[in-house]
C-alpha positions in Angstrom: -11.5 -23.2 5.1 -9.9 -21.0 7.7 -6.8 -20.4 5.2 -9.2 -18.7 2.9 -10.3 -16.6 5.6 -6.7 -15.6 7.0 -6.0 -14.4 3.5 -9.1 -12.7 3.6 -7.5 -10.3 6.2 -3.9 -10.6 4.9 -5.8 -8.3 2.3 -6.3 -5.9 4.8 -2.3 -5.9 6.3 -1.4 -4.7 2.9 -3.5 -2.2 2.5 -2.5 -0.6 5.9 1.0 -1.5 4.4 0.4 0.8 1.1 -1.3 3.4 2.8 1.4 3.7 5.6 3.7 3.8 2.1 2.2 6.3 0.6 1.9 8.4 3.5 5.9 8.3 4.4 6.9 8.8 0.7 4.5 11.9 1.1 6.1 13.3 4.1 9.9 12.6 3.1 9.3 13.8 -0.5 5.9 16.2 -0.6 5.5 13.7 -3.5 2.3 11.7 -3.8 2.5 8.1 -4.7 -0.5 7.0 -6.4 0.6 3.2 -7.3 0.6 3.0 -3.8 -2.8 4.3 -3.2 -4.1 2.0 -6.2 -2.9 -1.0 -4.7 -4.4 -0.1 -1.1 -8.0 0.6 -2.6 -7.2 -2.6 -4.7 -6.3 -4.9 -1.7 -9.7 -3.4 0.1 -12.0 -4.7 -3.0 -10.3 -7.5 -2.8 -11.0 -8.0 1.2 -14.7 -7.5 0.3 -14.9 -9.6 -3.1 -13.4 -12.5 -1.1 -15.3 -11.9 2.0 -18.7 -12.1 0.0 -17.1 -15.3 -2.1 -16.3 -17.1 0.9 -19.9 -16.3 2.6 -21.1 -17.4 -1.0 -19.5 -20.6 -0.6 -20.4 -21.6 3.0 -23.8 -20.6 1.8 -23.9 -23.2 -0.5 -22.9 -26.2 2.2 
């Protein structure tokens, strides 16, 4: 069960990853990159979905 909550926070790594993407592209270019930005709000749902799935689960043991 502790793998499930390492990936949990991987989730976070690659949103700081996509942000920190998004932010260099923006300062070399003046360009915004918006996949970027989707994946890093993506990556944060997904921190919280699986955060509240594995509190579901240990709930139910």
């Amino acid at each position: 069960m502790k793998l499930f909550k390492l990936f949990q926070y991987a989730y976070i790594v690659f949103a700081v990853l996509f942000v920190y993407d998004a932010f260099a592209e923006y300062n070399s270019t003046g360009q915004v990159k918006y996949l970027s930005l989707f994946l890093a709000a993506l990556a944060v749902f997904m921190f919280f979905f699986r955060k509240k799935f594995n509190n579901k689960f240990d709930n139910n043991k």
